[in-house]
VODOMAR-740477 format. One record per residue (C-alpha): y, x, z. Coordinates in pm, 1 decimal. Layout:
<rs>
{{Y,X,Z}}
...
</rs>
This chain:
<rs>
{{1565.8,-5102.7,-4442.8}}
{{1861.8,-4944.2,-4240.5}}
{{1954.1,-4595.1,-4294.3}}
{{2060.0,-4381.1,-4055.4}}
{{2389.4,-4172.6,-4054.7}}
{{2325.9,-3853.9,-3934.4}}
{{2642.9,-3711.3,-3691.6}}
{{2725.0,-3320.6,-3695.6}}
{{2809.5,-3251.8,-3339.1}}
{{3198.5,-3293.1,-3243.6}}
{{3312.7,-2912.6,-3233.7}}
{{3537.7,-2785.2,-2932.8}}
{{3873.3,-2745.8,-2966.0}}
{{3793.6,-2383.2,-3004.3}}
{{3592.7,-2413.2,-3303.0}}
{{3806.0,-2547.8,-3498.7}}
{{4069.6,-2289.0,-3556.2}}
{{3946.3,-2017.2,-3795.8}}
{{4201.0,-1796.8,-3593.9}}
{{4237.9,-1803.3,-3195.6}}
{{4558.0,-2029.2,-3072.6}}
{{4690.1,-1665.9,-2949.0}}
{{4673.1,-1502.1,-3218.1}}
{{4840.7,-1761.7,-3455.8}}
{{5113.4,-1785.4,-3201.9}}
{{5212.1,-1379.4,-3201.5}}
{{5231.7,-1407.8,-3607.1}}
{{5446.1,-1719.9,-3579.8}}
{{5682.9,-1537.2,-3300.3}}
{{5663.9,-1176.6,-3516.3}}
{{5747.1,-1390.5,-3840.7}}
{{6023.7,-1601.7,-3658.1}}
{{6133.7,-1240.9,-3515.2}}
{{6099.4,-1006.4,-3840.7}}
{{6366.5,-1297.5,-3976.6}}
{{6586.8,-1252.1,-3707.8}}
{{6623.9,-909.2,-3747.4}}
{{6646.8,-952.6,-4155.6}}
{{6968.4,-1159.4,-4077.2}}
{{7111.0,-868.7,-3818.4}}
{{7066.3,-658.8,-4134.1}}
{{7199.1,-879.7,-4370.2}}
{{7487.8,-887.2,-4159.9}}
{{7575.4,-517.4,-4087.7}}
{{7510.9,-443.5,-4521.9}}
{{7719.3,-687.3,-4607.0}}
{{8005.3,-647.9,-4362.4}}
{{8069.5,-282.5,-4361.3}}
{{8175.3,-187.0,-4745.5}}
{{8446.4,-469.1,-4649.7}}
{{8504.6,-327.8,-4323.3}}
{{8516.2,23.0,-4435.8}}
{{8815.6,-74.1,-4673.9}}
{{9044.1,-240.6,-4448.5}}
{{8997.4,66.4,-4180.9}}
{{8822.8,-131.0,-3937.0}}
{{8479.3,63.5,-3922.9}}
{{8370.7,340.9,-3724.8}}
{{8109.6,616.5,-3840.7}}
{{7927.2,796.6,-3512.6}}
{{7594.6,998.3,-3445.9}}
{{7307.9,813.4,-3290.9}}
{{7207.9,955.9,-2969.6}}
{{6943.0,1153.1,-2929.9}}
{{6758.8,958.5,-2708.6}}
{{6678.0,712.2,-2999.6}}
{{6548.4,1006.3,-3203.5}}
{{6331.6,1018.0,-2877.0}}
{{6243.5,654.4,-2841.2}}
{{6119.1,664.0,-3260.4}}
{{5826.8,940.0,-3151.8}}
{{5770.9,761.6,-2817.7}}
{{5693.4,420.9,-3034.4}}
{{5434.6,598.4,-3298.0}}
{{5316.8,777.0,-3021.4}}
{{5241.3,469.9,-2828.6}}
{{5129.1,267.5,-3197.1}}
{{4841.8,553.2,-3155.9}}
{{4761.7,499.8,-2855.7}}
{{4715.6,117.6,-2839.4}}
{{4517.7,174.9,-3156.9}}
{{4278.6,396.9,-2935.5}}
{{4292.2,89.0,-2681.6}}
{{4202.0,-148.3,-2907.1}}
{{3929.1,44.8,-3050.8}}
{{3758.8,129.7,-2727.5}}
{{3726.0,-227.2,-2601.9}}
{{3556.6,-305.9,-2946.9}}
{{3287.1,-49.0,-2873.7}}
{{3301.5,-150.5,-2476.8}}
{{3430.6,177.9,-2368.0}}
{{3614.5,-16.4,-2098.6}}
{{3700.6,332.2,-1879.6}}
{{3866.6,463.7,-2211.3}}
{{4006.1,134.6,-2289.0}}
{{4181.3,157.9,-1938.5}}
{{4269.1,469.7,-1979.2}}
{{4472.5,423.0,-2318.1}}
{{4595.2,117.9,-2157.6}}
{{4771.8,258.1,-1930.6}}
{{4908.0,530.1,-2159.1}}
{{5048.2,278.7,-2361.2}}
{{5266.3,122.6,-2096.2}}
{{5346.9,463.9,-1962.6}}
{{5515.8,510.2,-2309.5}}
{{5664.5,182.8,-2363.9}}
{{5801.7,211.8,-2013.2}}
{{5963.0,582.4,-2122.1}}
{{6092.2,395.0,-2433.5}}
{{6322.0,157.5,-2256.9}}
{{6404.3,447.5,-2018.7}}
{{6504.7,631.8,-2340.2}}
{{6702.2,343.3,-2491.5}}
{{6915.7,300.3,-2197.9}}
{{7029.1,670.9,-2169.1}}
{{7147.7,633.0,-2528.2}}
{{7298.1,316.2,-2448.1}}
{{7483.0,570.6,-2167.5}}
{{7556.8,815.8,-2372.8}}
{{7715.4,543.0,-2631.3}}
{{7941.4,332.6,-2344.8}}
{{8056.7,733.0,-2229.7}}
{{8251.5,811.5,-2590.9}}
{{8384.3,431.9,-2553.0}}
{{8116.9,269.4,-2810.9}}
{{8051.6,-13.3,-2653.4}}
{{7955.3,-416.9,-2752.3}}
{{8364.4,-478.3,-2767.2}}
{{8576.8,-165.7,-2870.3}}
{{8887.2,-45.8,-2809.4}}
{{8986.7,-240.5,-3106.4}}
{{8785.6,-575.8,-3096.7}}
{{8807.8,-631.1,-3470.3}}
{{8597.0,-283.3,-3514.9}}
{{8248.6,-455.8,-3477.8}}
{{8067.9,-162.1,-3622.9}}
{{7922.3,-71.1,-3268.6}}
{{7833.2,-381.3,-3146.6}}
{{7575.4,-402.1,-3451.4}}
{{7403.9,-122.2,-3301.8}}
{{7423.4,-275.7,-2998.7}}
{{7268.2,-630.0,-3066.9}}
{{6996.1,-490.6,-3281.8}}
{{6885.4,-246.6,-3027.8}}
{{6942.1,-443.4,-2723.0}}
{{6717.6,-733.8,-2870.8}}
{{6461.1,-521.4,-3002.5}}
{{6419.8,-357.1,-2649.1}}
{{6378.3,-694.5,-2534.7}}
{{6093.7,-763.5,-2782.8}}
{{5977.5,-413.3,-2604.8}}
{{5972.2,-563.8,-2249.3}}
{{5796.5,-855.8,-2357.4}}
{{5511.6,-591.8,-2559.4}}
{{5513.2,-455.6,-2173.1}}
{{5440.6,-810.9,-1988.9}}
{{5166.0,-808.7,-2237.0}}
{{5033.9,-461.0,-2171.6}}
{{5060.0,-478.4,-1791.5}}
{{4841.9,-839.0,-1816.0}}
{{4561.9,-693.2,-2031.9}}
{{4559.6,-363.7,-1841.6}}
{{4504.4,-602.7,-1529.1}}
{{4257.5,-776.2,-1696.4}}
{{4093.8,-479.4,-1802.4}}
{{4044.2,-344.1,-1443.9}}
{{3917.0,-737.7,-1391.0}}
{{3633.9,-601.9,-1662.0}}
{{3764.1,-928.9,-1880.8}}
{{3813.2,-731.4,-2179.3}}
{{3526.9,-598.3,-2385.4}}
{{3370.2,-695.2,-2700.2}}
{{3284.2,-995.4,-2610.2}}
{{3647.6,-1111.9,-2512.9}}
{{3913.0,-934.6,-2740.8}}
{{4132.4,-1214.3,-2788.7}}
{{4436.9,-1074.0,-2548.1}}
{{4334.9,-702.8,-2643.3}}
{{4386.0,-814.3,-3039.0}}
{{4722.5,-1008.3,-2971.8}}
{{4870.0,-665.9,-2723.2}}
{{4739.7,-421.6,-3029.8}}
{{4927.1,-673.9,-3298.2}}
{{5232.6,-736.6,-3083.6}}
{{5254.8,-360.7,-2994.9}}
{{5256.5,-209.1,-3336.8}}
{{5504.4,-466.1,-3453.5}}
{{5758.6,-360.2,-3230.7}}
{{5670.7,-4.4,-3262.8}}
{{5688.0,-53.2,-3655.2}}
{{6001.4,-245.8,-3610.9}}
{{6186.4,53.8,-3425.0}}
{{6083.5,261.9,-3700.7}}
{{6266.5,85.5,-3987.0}}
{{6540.6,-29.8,-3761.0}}
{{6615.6,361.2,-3639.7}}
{{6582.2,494.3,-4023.5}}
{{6807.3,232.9,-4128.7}}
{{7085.2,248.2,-3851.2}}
{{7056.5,637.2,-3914.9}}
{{7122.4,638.5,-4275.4}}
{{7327.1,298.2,-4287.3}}
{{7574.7,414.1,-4030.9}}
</rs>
């Protein structure tokens, strides 16, 4: 007498992450980033004490503007929050709404950044000094320079899902970009944060 092997139905590709393809890929690139900026760190604590002693390091104010740009990025962390939290309870007009705040500020952010950038280059702190072996500006200039571009990338993001959200694609039901822009966006807001504390008291 034969017996029978019973088959479980071959699950979609889908189905078979516990975690949505997105989503995996924004904590890979926010690990592979949060390293990148460790090393930028690394580098500026471990290069200025010997710096410092040979004369070759230069002490300045931040601008104001970045003092700016830190409120503007927990401002915005709220409001993505608010976002997020509307298109789990299908308030899709609010979720618009907070949307669109939310790019608002992360467009006013870069606008910030770049008039302190100005306000560095105009007292001569720029990428390459005056004296090219004083690197102590250019630190400030690679770490905020690349985290704005994280920033424009948190806007591509914001600008498709607010798109989408005017397309009535995100709701309950479909949260999968909405949970990767909320993610993304309080990463980089997070990441100005700790960067701006540290550049203000490391400096």
């Amino acid at each position: 007498m034969k017996k029978t092997i019973s088959q479980s139905p071959l699950k979609s590709p889908k189905e078979n992450f516990r975690i949505a393809p997105a989503k995996f890929n924004i904590w890979l690139f926010m690990l592979a980033s949060s390293m990148l900026f460790a090393a930028f760190v690394s580098a500026f604590i471990v290069h200025k004490p010997d710096a410092e002693a040979k004369n070759l390091w230069t002490s300045f104010d931040l601008p104001v503007y970045f003092l700016y740009s830190f409120i503007i990025a927990i401002l915005s962390s709220g409001s993505v929050f608010l976002a997020y939290k509307a298109a789990k309870e299908d308030e899709l007009r609010l979720n618009r709404i907070f949307l669109g705040i939310t790019l608002f500020l992360g467009i006013l952010f870069c606008v910030s950044q770049f008039l302190g950038w100005k306000q560095l280059a105009s007292v001569g702190l720029t990428f390459v000094n005056s004296r090219p072996e004083d690197i102590s500006a250019s630190y400030f200039w690679v770490i905020t320079v690349f985290h704005a571009l994280h920033v424009l990338g948190g806007i591509i993001l914001l600008s498709v899902a607010l798109a989408r959200a005017f397309a009535f694609k995100v709701h309950k039901k479909q949260l999968t970009l909405m949970s990767v822009v909320h993610t993304y966006w309080h990463f980089v807001g997070f990441l100005w944060v700790y960067l701006y504390l540290f550049l203000y008291f490391a400096r």
